[in-house]
N, C-alpha and C positions, 0 to 999 in steps of 0.2 A: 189625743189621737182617737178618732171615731174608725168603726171598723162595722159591717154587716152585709150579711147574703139576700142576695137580689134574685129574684126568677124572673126570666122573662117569657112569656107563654103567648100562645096564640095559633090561630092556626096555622096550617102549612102557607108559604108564599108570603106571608107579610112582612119580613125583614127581618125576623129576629136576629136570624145568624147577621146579615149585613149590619144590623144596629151595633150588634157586641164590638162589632169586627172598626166599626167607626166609633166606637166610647175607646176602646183599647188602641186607635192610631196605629195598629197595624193587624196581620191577617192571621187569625187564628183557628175560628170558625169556619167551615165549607158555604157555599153559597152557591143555590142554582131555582131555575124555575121551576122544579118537578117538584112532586111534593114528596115528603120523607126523606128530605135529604138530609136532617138531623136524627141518625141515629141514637141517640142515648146522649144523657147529660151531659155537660161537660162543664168544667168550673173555669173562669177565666178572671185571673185577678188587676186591678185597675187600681194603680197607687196613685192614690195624689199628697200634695204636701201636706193634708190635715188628716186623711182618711183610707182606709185599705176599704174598697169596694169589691167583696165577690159576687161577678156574672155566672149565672148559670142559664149557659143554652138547652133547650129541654127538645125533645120532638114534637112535631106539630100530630095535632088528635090523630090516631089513627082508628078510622070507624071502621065496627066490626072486624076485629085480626080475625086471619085464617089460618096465622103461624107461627110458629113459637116467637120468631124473633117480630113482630106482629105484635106479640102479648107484649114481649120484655118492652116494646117501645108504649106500649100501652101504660105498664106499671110505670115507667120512666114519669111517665106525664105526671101519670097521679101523682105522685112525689114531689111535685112540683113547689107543694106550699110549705112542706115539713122543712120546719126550724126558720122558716124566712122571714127577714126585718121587712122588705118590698115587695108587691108583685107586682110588677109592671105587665098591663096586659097589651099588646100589639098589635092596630088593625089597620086595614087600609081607610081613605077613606069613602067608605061607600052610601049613599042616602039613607040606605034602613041595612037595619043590621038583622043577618043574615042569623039563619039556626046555629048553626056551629060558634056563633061569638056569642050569640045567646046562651048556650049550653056552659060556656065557658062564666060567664056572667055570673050566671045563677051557684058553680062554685067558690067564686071568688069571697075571701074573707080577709079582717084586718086593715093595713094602710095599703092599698091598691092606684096605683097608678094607670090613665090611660093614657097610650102613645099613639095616635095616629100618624104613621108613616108615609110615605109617598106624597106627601102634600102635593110636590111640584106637577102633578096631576091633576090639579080641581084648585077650581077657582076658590079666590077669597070668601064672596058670599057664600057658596056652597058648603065651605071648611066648616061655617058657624050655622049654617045648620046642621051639620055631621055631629060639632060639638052637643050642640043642645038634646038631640035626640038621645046619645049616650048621657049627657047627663041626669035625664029623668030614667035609666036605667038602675043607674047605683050611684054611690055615692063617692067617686071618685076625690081621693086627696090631692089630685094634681090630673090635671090632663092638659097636655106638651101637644103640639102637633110640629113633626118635623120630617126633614127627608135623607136618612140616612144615607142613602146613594149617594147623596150632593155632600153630603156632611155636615149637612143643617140642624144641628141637637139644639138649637136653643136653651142650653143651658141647662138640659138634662144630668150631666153629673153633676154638677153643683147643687142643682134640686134635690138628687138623690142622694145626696151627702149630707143637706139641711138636715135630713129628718133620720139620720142615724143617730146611737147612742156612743155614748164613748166605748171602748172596747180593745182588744189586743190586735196584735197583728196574725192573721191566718196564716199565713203563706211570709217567705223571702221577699222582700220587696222585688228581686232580678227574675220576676219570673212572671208569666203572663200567662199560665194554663197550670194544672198540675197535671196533663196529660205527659202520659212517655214521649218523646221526639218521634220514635217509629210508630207513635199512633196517628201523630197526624202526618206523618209522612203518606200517610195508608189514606191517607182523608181527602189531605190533596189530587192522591192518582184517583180515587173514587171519585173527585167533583170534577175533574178532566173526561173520566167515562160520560157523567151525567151532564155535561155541556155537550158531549158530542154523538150521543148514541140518539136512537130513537126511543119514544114514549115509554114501551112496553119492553126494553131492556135494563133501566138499571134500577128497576125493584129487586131483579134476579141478580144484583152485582156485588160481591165485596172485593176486601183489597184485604191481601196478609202480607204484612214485610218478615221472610222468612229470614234475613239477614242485612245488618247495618254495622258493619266494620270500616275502621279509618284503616288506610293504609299504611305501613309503617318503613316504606322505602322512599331514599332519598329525595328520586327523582320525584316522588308524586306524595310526599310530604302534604298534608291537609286534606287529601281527595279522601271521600267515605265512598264507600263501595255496597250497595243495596241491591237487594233482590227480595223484587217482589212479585205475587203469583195473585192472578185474578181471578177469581171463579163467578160461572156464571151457568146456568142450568139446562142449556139447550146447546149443543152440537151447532146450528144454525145462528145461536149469536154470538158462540166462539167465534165462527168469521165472519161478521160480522166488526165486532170487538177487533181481529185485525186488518182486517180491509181488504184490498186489493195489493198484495206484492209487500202485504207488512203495511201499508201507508197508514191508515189508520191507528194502529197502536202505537208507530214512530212516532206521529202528529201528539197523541194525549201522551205519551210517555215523555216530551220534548217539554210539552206548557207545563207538566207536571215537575220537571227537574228542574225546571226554574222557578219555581215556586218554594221545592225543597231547598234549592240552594238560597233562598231569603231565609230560610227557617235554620239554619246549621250555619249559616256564614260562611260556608265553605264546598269547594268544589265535587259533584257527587257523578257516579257513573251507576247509574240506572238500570238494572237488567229486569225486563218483566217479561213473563211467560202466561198464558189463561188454559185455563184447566175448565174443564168441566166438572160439576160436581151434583148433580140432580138433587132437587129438593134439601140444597144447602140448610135452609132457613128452617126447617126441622131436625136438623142435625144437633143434635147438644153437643158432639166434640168440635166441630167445625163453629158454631156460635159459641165455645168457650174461646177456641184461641182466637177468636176475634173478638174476645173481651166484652161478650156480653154474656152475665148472671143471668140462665135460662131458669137455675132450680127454684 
């Protein structure tokens, strides 16, 4: 049995969440076009018949924070390489590589992987000059170009399996995060805001599930019963956040309960509320219960 931790880093927008989310064949990760949509780490584990692979999603660079939760996603990054067998680093692919993949580059240490994503965007000849140009950058152990949206890994876990050492098992084999259920229940209603808000709203958005109870009556036997509260920092994109007549929060609260009910297998009744909460993202007891280590 081979068993090691993998990071996958990069910047914002280049698929890492989508990548994880197609190594693991089903949806763990959030996934949207804004950037900062991965808050903090998350581990995601990938069994196969010879090997336990842990994924960790990291957030993409966040230049210069201005807020505490800003730093903490900042430190998240750094952390990126401590104790890793892999780094796989994550890029589109673009002709010349941009400052920010540069910056990232010049950290990079160890067995490093490059992923070029998005393939089905740029032509063949184009892809081998992409290649070449990253490979006179460092000195990459593998470099994969695939497109995770489509579900094109070429072979990506089995690569990443080659070059592990034998080892224990981390994690339950029956388990594919070691996040709480109401963490990513919280992640989903937040990637339903971040599909459907404007640009400059869900930098100011979290999601808290203040309650996830089953029911324990007859008639409604399996149904879990959630309540969760949104906050966001301005009076004007509280409504915003619910629309017109409710429509808006019915619409993301609706994509979002079906998403939970993939995650729980089971039928759920959804109640959300949005709060205002000014300058949340300074707040140390408001970024504790939302499970980020600010001290």
């Amino acid at each position: 049995m081979k068993s090691g931790f993998v990071s996958i880093i990069g910047r914002p927008n280049v698929g890492k969440s989508t990548l994880i989310n197609a190594l693991l064949g089903e949806k763990i990760t959030i996934t949207s076009a804004k950037p900062q949509t991965t808050r903090n780490t998350i581990n995601c584990i990938l069994n196969t018949t010879a090997a336990q692979i842990v994924l960790i999603d990291t957030p993409g660079i966040v230049p210069h924070p201005n807020s505490k939760l800003g730093k903490f996603m900042e430190r998240a990054t750094a952390t990126a390489y401590d104790g890793m067998d892999i780094i796989v680093m994550v890029v589109t692919p673009d002709k010349t590589i941009g400052k920010g993949d540069k910056a990232i580059i010049e950290t990079l240490k160890g067995t490093a992987f490059l992923v070029i994503n998005k393939i089905d965007t740029i032509q063949k000849a184009d892809l081998l000059a992409v290649i070449d140009i990253y490979s006179k950058e460092y000195n990459f152990a593998e470099i994969i170009p695939i497109s995770a949206l489509n579900g094109e890994l070429n072979n990506l876990t089995e690569t990443i399996e080659s070059y592990l050492q034998p080892g224990p098992m981390y994690f339950p084999d029956d388990i594919a995060t070691d996040q709480p259920e109401r963490q990513i229940a919280a992640e989903f209603l937040r990637e339903k805001l971040l599909h459907h808000l404007q640009q400059e709203i869900p930098h100011g958005i979290a999601v808290e599930i203040l309650q996830m109870k089953a029911r324990k009556t007859k008639s409604m036997t399996g149904m879990v019963d959630i309540e969760a509260v949104i906050y966001c920092e301005r009076d004007s994109h509280k409504k915003i956040i619910i629309g017109k007549n409710g429509e808006m929060l019915k619409k993301i609260a609706t994509q979002a309960r079906q998403d939970i009910e993939r995650l729980l297998g089971s039928k759920i009744f959804l109640q959300t509320q949005v709060k205002v909460k000014k300058d949340w993202r300074n707040n140390d007891i408001v970024l504790k219960n939302l499970g980020y280590k600010v001290g």
